[in-house]
Backbone as a ProteinNet text record, in pm:
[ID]
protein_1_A
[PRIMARY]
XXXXXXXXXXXXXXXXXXXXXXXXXXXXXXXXXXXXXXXXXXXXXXXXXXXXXXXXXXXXX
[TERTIARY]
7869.9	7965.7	8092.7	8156.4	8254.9	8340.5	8498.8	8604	8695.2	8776.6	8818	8933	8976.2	9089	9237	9350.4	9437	9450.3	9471.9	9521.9	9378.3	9235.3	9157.3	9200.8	9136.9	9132.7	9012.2	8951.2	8866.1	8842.1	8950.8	8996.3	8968.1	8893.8	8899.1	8949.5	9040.8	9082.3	9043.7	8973.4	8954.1	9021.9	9094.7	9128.5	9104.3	9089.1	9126.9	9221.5	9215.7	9336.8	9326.7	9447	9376.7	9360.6	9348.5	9325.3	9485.5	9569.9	9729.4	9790.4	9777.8	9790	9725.2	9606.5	9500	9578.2	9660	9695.6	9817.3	9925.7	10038	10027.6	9895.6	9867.7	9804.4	9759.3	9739.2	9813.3	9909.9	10053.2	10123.3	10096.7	10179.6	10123.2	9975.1	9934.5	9961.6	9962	9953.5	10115.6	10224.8	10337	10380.1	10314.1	10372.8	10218.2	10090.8	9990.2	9974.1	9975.5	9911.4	9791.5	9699.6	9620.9	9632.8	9583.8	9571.3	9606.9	9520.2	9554.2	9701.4	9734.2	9912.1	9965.9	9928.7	10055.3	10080.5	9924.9	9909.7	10039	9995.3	10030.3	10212.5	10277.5	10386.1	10449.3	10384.1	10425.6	10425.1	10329.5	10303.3	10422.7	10472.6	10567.4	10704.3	10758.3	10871.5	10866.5	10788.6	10775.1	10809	10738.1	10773	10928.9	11003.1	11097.8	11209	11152.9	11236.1	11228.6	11147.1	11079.8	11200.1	11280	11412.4	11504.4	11510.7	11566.8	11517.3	11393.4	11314.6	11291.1	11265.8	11244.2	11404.7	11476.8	11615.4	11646.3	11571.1	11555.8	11500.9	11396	11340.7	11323.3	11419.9	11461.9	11594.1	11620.2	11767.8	11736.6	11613.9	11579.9	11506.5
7064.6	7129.2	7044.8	7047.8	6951.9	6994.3	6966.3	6944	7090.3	7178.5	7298.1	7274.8	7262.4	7259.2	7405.8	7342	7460.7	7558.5	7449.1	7465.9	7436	7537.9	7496.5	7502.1	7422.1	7393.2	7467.1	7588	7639.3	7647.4	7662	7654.3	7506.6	7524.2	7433.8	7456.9	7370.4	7403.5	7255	7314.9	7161.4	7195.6	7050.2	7083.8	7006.6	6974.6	6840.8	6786.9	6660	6583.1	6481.8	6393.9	6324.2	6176	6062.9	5950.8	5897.9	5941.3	5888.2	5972.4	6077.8	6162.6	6063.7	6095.9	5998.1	5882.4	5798.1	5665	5713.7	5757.4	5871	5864	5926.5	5993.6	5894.8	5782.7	5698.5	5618.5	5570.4	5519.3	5569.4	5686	5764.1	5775.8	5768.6	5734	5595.8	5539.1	5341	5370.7	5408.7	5402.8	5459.1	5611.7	5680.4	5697.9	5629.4	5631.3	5742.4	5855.3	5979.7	6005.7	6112.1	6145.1	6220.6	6243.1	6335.3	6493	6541.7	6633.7	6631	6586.2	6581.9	6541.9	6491.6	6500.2	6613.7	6691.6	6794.7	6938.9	6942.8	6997.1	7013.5	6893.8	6872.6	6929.8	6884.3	6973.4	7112.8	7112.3	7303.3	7316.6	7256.1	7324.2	7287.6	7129.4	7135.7	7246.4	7313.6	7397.9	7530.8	7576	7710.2	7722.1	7613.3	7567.7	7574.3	7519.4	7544.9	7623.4	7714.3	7795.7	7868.5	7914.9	8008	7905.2	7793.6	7687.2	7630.9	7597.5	7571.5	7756.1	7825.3	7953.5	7933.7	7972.4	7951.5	7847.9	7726.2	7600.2	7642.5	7704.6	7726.1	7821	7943.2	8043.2	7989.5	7926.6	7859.3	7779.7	7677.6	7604.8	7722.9
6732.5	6645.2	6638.8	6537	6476.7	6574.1	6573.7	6615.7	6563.6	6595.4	6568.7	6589.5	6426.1	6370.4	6424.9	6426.7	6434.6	6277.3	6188.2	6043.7	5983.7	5979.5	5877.1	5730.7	5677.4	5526	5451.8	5419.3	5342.7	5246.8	5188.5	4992.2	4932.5	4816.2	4729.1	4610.9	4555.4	4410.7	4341.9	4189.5	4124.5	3973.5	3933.7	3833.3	3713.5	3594.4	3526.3	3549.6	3473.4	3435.4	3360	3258.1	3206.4	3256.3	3180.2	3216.3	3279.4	3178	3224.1	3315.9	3345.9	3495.4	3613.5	3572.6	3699.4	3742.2	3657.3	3723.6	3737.7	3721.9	3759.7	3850.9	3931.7	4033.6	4148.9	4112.4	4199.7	4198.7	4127.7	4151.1	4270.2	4245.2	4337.1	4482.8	4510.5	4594.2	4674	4577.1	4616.2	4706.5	4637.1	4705.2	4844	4781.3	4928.1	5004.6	5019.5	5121.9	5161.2	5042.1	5080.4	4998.7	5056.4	4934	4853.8	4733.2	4652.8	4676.5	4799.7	4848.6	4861.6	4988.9	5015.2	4920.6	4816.7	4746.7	4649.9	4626.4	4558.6	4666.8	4748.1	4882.9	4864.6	4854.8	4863.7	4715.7	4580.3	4488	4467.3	4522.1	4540.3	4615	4725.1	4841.8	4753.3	4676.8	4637.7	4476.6	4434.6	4306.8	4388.1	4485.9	4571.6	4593.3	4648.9	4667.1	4546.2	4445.1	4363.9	4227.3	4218.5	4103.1	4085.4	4105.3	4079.2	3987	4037.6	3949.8	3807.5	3813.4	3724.4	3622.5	3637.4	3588.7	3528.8	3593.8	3501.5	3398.6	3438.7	3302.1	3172.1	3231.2	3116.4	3010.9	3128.5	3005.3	2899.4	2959.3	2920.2	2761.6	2784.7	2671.6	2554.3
[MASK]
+++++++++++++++++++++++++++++++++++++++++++++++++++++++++++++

C-alpha cells in the first residue's frame, strides 16, 4: 500500500482551454517551476482572496 498522505488529493476537476491559454499556462510554468495543478491551486486561493474586490470591479463597469 502506497504512502498515506496528511492532505489527500481526491477531487478531480477538468476543464478546457484554448491553444493561447495552454502556452499562457506553460509560460507560466517554465517561470515559476510549478505545475499546472499549483498554479491552478494558487489562483483559486488569490480569487478567494480577492473576490470582494473583483465583484466590486465588476459591478462598477
Amino acid at each position: 500500500m502506497g504512502k498515506m498522505r496528511e492532505n489527500p488529493r481526491y477531487n478531480v476537476i477538468s476543464m478546457r482551454i484554448s491553444d493561447e491559454e495552454r502556452e499562457h499556462l506553460e509560460n507560466i510554468m517554465e517561470r515559476t517551476q510549478l505545475s499546472i495543478s499549483d498554479i491552478m491551486r494558487e489562483a483559486m486561493e488569490y480569487f478567494a482572496a480577492n473576490y470582494e474586490q473583483i465583484e466590486q470591479h465588476s459591478k462598477a463597469a
